[in-house]
N, CA, C and O of each residue as an XYZ file, in Angstrom:
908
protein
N       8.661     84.704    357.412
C       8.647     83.959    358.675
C       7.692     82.779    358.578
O       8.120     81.743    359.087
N       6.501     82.729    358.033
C       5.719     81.700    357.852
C       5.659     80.844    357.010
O       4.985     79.831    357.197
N       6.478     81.093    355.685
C       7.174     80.388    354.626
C       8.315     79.375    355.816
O       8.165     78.158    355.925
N       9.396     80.149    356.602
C      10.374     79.461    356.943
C       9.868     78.603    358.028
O      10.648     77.774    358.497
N       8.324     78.710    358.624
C       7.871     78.062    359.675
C       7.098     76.296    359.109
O       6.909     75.160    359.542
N       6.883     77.158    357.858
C       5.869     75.851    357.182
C       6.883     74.664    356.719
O       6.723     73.455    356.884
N       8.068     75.398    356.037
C       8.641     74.998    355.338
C       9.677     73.776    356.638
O      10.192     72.725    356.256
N       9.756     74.330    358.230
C       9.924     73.572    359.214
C       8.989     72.484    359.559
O       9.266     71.291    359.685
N       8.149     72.906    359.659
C       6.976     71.803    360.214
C       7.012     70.491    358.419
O       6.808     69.277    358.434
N       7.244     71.122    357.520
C       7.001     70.081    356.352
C       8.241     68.731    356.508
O       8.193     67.545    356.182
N       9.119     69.423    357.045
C      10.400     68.646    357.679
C      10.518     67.637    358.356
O      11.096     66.577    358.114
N       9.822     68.059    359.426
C       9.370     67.370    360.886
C       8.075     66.547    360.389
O       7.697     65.676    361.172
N       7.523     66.665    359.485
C       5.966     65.774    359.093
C       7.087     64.692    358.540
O       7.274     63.693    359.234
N       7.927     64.870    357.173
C       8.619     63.903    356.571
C       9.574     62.789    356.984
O       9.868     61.670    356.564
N      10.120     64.013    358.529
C      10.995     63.129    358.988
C      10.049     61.979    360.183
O      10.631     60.931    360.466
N       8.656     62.228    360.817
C       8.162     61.674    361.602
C       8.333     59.861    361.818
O       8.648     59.100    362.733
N       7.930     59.759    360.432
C       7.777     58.082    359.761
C       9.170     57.378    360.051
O       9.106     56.199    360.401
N      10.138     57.834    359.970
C      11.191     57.478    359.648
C      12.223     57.171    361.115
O      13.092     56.326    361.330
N      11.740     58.120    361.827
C      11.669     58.691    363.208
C      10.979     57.435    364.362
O      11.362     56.889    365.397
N       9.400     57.371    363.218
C       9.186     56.244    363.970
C       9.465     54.520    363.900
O       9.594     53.679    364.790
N       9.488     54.449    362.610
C      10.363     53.155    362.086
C      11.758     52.981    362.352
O      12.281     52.052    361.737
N      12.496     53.654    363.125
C      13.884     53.719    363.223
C      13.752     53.437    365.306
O      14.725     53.120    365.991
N      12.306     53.672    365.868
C      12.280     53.572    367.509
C      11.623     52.220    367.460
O      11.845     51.308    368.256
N      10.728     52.184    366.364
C      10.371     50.785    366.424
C      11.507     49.478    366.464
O      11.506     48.461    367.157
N      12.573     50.014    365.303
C      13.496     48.833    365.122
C      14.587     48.305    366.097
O      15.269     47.306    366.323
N      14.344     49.594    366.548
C      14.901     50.082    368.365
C      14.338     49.240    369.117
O      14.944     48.442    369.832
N      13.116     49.343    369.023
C      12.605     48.144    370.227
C      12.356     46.564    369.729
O      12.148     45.676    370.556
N      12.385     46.389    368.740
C      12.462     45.523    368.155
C      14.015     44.611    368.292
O      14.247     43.425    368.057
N      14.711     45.468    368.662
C      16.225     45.086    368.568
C      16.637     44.862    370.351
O      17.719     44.399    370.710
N      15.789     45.196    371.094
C      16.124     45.421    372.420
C      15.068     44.250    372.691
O      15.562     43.372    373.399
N      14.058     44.065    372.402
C      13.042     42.476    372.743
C      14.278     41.109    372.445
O      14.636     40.185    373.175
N      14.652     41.479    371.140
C      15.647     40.019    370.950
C      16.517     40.022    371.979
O      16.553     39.015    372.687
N      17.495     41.276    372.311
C      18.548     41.295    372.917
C      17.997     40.565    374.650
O      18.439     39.550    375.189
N      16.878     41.556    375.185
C      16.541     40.328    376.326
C      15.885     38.921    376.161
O      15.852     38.282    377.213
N      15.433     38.390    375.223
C      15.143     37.358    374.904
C      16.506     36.889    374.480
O      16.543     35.778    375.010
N      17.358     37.007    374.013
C      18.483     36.263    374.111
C      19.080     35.770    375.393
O      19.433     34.600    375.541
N      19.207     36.918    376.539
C      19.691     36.960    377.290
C      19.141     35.724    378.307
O      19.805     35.231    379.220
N      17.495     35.275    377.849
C      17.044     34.727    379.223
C      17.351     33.227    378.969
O      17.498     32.783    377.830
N      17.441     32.468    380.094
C      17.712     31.040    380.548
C      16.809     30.143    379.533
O      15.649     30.004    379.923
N      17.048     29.675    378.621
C      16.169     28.682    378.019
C      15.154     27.453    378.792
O      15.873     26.621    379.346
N      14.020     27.227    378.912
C      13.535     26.096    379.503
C      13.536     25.121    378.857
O      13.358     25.145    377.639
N      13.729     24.101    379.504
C      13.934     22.666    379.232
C      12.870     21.548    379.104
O      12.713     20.773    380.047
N      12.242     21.451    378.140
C      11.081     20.587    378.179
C      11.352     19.324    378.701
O      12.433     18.939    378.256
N      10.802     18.450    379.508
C      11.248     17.012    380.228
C      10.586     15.883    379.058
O       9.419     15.907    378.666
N      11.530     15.011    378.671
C      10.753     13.928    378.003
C       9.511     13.394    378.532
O       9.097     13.480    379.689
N       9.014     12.873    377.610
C       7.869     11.904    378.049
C       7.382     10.462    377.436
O       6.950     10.459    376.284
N       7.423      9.613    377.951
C       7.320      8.612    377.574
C       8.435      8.554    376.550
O       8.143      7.860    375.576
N       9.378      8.986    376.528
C      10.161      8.534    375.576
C      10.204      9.481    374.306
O      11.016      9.387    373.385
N       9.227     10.372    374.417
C       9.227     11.265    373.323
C       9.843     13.046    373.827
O       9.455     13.725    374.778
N      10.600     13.284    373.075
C      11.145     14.491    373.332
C       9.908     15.997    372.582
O       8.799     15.775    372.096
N      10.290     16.814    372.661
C       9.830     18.379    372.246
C      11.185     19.297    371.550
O      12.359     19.454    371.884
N      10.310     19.803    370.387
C      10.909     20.651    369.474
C      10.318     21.485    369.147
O       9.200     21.283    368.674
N      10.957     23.058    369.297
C       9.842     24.107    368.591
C      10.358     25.140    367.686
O      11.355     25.842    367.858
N       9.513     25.134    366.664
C       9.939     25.823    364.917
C       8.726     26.723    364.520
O       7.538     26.408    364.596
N       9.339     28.101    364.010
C       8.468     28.969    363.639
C       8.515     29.238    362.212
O       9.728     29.034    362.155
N       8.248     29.491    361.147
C       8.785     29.501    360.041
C       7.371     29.437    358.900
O       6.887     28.443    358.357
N       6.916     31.031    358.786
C       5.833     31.428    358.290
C       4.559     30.918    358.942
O       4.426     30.850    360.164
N       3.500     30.512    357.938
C       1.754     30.080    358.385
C       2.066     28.909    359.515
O       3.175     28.464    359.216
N       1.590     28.254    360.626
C       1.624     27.043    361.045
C       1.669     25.735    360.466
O       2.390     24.739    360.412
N       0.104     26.376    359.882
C      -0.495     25.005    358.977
C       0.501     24.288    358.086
O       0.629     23.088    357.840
N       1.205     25.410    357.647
C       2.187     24.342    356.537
C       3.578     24.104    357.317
O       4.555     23.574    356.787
N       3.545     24.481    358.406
C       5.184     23.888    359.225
C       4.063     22.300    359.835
O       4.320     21.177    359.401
N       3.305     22.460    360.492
C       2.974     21.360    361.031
C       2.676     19.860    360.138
O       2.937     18.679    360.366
N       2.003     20.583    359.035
C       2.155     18.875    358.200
C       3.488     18.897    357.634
O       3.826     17.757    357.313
N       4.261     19.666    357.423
C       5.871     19.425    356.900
C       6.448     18.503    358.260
O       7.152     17.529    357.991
N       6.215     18.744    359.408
C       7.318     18.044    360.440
C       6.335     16.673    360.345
O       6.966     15.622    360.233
N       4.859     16.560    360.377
C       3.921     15.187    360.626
C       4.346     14.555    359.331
O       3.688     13.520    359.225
N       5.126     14.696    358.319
C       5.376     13.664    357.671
C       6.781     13.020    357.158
O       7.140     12.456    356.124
N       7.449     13.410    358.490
C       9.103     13.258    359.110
C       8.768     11.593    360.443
O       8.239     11.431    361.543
N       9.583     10.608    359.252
C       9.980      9.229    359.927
C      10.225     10.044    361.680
O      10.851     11.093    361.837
N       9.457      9.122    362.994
C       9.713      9.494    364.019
C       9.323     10.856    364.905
O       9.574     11.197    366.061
N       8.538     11.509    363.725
C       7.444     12.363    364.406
C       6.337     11.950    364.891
O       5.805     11.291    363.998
N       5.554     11.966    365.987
C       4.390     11.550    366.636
C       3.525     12.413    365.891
O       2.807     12.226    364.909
N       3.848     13.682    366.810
C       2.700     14.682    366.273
C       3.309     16.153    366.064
O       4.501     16.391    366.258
N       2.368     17.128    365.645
C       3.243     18.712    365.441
C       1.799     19.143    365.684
O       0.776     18.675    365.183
N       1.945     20.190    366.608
C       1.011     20.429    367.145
C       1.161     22.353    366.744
O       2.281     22.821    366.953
N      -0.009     23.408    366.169
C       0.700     24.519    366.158
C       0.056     25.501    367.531
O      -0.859     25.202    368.299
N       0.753     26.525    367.504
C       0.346     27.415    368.542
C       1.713     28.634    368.195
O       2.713     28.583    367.479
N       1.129     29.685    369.113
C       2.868     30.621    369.504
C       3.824     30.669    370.406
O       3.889     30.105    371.499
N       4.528     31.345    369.906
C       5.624     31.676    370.893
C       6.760     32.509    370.307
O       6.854     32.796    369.114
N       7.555     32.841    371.203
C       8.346     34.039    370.738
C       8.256     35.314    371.421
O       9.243     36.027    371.599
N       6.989     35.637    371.839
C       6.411     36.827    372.086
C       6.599     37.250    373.938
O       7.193     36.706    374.869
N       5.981     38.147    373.839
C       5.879     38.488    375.407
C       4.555     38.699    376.217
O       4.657     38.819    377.438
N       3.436     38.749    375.683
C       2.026     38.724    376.018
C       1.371     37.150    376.211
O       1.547     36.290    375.348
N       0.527     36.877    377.566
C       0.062     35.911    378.005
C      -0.842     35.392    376.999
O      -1.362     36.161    376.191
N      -1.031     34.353    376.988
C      -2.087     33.493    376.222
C      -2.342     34.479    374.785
O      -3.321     35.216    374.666
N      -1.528     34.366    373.997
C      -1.995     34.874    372.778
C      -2.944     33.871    372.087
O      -3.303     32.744    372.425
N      -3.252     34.674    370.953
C      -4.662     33.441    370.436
C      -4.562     34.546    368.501
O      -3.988     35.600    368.227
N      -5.178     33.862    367.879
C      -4.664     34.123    366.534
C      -5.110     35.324    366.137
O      -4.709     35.869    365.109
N      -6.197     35.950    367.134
C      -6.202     37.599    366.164
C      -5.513     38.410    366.866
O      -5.581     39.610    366.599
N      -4.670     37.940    367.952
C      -3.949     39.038    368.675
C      -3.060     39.071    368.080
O      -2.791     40.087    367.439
N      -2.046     37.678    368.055
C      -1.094     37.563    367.096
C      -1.055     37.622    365.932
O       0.085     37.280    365.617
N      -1.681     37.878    364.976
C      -1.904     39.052    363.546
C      -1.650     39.915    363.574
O      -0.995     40.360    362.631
N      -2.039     40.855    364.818
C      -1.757     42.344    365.073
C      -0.221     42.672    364.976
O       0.283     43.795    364.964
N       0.324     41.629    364.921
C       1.676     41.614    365.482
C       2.037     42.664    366.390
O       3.143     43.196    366.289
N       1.278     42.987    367.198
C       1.722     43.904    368.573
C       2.237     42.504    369.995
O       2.883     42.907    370.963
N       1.928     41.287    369.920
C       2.259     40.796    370.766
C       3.955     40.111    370.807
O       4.354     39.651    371.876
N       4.578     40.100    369.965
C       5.827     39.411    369.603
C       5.428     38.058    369.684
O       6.155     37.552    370.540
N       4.734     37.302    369.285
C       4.479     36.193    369.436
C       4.440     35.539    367.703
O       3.919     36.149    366.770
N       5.005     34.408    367.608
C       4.715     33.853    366.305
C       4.173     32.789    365.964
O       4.191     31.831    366.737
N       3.586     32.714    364.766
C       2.667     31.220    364.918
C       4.178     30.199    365.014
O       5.335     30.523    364.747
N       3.762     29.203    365.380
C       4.706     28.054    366.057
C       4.321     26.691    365.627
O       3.141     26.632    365.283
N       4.957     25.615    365.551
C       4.614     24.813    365.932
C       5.564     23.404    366.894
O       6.712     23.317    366.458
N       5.355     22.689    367.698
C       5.741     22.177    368.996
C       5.408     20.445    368.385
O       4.281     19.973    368.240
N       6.754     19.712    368.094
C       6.940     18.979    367.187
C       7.339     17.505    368.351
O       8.463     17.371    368.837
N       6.582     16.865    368.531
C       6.860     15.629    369.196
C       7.197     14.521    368.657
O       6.409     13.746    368.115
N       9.039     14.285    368.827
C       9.257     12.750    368.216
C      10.179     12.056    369.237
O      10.512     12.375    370.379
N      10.440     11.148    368.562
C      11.116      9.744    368.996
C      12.802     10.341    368.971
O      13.255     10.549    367.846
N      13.258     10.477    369.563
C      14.397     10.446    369.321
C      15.789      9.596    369.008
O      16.957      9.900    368.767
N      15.132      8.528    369.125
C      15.798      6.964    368.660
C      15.291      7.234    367.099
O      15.989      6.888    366.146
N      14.392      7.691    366.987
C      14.103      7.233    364.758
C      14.843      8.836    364.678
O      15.851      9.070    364.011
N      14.307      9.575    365.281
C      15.247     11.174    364.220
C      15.430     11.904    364.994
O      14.495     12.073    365.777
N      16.815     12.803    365.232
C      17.472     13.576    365.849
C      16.928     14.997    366.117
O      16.230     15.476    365.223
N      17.014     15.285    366.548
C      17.180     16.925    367.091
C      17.832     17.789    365.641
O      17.290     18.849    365.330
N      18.785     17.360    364.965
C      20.066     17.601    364.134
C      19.265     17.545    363.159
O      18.678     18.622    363.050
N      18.885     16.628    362.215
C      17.877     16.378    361.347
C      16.175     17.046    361.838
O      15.520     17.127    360.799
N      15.724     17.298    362.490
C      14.417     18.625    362.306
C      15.296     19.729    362.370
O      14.771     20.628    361.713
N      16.072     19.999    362.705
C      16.755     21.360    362.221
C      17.374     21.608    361.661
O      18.128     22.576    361.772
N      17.287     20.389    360.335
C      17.829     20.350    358.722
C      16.642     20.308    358.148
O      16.763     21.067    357.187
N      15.117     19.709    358.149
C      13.796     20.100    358.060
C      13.742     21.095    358.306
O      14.130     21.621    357.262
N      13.480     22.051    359.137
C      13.580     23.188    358.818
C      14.033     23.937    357.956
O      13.420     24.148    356.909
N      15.201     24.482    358.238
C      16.199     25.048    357.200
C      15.738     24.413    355.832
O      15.576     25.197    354.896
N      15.529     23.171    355.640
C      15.439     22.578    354.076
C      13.906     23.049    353.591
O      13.597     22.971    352.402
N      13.016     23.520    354.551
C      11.697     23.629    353.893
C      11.194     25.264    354.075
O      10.027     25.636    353.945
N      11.955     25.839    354.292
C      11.598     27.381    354.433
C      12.898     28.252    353.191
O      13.937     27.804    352.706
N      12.264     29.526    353.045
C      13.194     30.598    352.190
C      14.370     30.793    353.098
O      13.887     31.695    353.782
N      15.418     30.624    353.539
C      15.953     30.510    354.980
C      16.195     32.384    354.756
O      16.582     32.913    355.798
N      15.977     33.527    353.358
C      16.776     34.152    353.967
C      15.638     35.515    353.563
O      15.893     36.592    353.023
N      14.242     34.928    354.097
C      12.723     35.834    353.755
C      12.598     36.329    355.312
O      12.572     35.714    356.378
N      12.528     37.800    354.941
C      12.591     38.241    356.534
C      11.097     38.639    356.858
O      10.468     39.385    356.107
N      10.398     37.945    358.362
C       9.418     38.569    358.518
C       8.093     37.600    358.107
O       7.016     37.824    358.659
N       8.189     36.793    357.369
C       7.134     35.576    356.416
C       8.128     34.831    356.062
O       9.352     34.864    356.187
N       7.101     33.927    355.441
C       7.404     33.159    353.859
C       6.420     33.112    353.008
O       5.245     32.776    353.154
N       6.855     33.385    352.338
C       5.857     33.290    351.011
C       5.288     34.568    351.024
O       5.837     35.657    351.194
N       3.567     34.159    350.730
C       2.665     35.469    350.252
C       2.575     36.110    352.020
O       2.133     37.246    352.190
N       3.021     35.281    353.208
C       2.507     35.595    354.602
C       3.930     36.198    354.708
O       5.066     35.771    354.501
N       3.229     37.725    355.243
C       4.175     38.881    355.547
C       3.435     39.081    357.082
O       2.334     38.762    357.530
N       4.891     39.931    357.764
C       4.492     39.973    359.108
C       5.230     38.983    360.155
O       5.661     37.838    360.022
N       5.193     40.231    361.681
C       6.299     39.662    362.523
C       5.495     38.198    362.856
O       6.063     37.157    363.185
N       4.430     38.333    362.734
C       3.966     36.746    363.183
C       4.260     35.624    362.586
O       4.188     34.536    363.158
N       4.761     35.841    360.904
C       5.108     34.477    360.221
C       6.817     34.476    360.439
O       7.401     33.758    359.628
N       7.483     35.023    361.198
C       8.788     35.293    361.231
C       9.337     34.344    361.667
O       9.059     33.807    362.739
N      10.363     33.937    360.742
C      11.520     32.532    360.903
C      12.198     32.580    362.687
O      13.262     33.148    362.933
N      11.376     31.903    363.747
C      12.435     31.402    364.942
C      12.776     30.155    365.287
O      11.863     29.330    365.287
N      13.936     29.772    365.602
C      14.581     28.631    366.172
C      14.690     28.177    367.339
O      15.847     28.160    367.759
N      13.839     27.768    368.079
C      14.237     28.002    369.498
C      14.863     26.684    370.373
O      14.260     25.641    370.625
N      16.056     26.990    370.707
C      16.842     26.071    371.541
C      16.574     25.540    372.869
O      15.561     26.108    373.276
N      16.976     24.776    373.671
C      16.407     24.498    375.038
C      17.557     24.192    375.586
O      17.463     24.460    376.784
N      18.637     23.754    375.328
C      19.941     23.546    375.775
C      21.134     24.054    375.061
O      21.051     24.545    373.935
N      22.314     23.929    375.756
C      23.467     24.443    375.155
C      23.725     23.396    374.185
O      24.153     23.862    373.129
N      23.638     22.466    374.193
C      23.732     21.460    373.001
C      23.140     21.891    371.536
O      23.779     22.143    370.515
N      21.834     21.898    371.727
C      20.235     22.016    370.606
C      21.102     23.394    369.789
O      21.189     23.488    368.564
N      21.820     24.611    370.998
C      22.294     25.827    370.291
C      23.606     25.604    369.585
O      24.098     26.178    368.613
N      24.061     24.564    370.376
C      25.414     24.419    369.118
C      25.060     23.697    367.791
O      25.918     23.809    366.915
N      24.040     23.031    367.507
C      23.353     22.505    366.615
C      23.485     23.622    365.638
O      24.273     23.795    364.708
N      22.347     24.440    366.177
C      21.753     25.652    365.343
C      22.419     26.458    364.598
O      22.161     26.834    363.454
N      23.581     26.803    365.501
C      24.555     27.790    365.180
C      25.816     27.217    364.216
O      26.574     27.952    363.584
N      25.867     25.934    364.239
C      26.828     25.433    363.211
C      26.457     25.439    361.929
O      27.166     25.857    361.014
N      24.656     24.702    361.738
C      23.844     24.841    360.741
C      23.958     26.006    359.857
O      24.124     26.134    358.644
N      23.813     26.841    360.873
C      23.842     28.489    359.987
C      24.682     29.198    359.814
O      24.676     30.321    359.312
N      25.816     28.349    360.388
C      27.049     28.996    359.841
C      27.400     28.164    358.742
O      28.115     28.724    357.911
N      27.106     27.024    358.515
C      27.376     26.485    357.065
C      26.486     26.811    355.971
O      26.538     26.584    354.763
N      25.601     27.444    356.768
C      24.478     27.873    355.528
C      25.474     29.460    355.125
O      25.909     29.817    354.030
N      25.561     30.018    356.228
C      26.461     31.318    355.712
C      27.185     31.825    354.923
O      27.304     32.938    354.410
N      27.950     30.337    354.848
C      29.210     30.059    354.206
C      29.337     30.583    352.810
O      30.253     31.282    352.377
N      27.918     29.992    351.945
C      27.741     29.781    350.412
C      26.703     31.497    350.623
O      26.991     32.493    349.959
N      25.682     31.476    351.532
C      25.038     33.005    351.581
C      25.913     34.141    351.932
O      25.842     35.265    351.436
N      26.661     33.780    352.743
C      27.207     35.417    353.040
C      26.543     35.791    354.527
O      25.329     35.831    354.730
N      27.412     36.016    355.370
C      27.014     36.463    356.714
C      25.574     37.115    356.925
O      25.100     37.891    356.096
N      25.029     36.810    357.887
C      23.876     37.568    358.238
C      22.510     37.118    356.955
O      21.321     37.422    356.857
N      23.025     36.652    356.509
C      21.615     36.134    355.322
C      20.530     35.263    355.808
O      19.508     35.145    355.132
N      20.667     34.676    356.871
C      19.974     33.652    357.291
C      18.862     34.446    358.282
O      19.154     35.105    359.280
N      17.922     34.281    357.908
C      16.875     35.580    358.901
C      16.951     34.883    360.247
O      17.618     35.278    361.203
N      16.190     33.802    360.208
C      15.340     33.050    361.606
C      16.485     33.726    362.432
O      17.654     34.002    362.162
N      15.776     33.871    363.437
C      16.044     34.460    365.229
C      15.965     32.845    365.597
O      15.139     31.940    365.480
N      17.852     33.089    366.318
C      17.441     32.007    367.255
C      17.204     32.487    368.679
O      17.761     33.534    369.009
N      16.548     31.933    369.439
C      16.126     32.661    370.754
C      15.870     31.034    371.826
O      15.587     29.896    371.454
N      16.095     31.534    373.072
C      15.579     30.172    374.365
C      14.593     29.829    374.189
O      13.936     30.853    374.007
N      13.947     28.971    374.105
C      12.404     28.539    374.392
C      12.016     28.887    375.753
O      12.602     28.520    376.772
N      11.024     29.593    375.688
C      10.340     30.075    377.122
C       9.033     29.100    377.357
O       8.780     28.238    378.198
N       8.193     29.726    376.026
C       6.445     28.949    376.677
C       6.341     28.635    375.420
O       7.266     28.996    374.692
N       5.257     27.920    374.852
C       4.655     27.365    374.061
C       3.263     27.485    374.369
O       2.883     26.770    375.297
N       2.231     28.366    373.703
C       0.885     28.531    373.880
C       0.205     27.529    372.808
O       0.737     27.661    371.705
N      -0.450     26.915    372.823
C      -1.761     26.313    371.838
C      -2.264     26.760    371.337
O      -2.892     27.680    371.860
N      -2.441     26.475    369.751
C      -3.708     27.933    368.874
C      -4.696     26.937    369.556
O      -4.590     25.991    370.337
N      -5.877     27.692    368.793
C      -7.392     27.406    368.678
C      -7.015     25.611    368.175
O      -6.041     24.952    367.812
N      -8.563     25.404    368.455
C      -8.458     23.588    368.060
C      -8.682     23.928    366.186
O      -7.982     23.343    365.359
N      -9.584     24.782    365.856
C      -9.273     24.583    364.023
C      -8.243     24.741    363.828
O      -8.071     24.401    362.657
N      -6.992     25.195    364.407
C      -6.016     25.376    363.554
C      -4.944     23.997    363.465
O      -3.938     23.760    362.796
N      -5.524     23.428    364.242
C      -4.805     21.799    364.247
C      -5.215     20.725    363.253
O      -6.397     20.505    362.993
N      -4.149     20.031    362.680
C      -4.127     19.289    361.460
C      -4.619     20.346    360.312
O      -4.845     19.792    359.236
N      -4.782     21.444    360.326
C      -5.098     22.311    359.483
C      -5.563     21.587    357.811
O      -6.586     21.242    357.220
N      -4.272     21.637    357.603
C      -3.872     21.078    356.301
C      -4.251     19.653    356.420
O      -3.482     19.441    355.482
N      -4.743     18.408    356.708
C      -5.201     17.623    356.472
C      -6.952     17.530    356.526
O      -7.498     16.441    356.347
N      -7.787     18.831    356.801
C      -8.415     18.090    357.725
C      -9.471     19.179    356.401
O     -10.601     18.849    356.042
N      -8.550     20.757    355.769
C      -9.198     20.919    354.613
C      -8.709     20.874    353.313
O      -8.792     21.979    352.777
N      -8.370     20.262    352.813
C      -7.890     19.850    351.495
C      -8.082     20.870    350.525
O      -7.255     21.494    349.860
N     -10.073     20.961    350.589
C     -10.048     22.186    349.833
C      -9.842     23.326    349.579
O     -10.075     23.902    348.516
N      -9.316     23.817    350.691
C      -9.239     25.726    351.347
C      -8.058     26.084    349.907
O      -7.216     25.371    349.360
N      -8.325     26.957    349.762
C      -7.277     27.474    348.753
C      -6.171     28.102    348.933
O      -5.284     28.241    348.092
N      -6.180     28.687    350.533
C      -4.531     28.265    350.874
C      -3.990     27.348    350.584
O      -3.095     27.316    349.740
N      -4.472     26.259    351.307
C      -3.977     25.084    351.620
C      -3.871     24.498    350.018
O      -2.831     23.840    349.979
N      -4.395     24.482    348.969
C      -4.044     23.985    347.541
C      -3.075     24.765    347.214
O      -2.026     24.160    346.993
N      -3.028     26.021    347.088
C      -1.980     27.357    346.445
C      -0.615     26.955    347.646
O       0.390     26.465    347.133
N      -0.608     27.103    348.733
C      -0.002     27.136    349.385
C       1.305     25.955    350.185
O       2.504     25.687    350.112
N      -0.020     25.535    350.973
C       0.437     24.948    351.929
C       1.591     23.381    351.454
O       2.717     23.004    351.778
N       0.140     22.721    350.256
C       0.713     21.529    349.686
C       1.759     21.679    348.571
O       2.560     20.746    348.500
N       1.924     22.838    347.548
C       2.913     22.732    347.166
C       4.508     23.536    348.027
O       5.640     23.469    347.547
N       4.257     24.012    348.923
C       5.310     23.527    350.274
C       6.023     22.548    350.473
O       7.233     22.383    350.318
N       5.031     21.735    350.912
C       5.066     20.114    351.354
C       5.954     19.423    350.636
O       6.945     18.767    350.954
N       5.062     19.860    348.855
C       5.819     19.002    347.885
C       7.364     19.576    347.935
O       8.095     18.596    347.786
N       7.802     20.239    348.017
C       9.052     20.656    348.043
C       9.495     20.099    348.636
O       9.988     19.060    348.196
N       9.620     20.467    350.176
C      10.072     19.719    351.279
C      10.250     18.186    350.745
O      11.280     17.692    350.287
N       9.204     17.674    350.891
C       9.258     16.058    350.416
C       9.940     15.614    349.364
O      10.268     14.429    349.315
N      10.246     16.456    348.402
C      10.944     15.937    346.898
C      12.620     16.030    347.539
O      13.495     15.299    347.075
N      12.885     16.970    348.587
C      14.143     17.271    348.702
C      14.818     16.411    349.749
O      16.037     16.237    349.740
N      13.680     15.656    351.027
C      13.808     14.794    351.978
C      13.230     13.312    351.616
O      12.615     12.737    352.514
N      13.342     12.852    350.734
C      12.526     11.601    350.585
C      12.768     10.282    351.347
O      11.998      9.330    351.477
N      14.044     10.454    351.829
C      14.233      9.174    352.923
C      13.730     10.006    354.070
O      13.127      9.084    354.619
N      13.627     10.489    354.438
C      13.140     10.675    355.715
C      11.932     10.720    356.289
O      11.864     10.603    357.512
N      10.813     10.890    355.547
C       9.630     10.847    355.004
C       8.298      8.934    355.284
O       8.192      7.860    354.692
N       7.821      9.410    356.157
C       7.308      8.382    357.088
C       6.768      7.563    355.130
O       6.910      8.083    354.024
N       6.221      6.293    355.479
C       5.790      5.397    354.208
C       4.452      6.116    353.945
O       4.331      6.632    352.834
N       3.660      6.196    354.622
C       2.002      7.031    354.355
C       2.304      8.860    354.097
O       1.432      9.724    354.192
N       3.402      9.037    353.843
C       3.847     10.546    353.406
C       3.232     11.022    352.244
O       3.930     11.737    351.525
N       1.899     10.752    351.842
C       2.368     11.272    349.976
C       1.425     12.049    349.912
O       0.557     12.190    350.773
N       1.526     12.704    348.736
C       1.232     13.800    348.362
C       1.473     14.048    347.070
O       1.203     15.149    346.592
């Protein structure tokens, strides 16, 4: 009887993990599904400059990838994605908040389209690394797209269905989802990548990124772009 009791409970220990990674993915799968569901907000131009927002691993290296795109003003990082108020960067590590680092990309829309940063994108990320890129693992570096109109989503969704095409259904990780909010990181985490050259992310990392991106976009690529 205590052989067949142990030999139960050893069951129930093995199956626990599995049990719980399978309620997690559960809720994980039910956050997108109402985040799909909700009304996208509409950022209002300003002065002539529109809003774009891209998630796609560390910040630091999405934000100087879009600041050196002909007709970008600025790329500013912060999160979004998530469901917890004012996240800030050690909450969002925890990845308990659904929130991802972000960054909130201000250009001209007379020099570059909507269509083209969401060929920057796609052209400067693993499009099919789930969760990160690169050495950054975790729901916080996780590939999102976020739309603001029915237009921006037919964009998206054509993109990745031509990306599909040559990958194979479902290969393309990034979540596309509505844009809700856009939070601000901390002020160090802005210009990141320009501002330390030396950090050894930012050498290992961030800039040979960049260089990619840039070798593969070279017309598009403001004249003071280099690297």
């Amino acid at each position: 009887m205590k052989k067949a009791t142990l030999l139960l409970l050893s069951f129930l220990w093995l199956a626990l993990p599995a049990a719980c990674q399978s309620t997690n993915e559960q809720n994980k799968q039910k956050e997108a599904e109402m985040q799909a569901n909700m009304t996208p907000v509409e950022v209002p131009a300003e002065n002539g400059y529109e809003k774009a927002y891209f998630a796609s691993g560390c910040f630091w290296c999405v934000e100087a990838i879009y600041e050196s795109v002909k007709g970008v003003k600025e790329s500013i990082s912060g999160y979004s994605g998530g469901h917890t108020e004012n996240p800030t960067y050690e909450s969002s590590n925890t990845g308990t908040t659904g929130h991802a680092e972000a960054v909130e990309v201000i250009y001209d829309p007379k020099v570059v389209s909507f269509e083209t940063l969401v060929d920057v994108y796609f052209g400067s990320q693993n499009i099919t690394q789930v969760n990160g890129q690169g050495p950054d693992r975790g729901s916080q570096y996780r590939s999102i797209i976020f739309y603001q109109n029915d237009a921006q989503k037919k964009i998206i969704d054509a993109k990745i269905a031509a990306l599909e095409e040559d990958l194979g259904a479902g290969q393309v990780a990034a979540q596309v989802l509505p844009f809700q909010k856009f939070w601000v990181a901390e002020g160090y985490h802005q210009d990141y990548e320009k501002n330390n050259p030396g950090n050894p992310y930012i050498q290992n990392v961030s800039i040979p990124r960049l260089k990619r991106f840039q070798k593969k976009f070279p017309d598009i690529l403001k004249e003071d772009a280099v690297h």
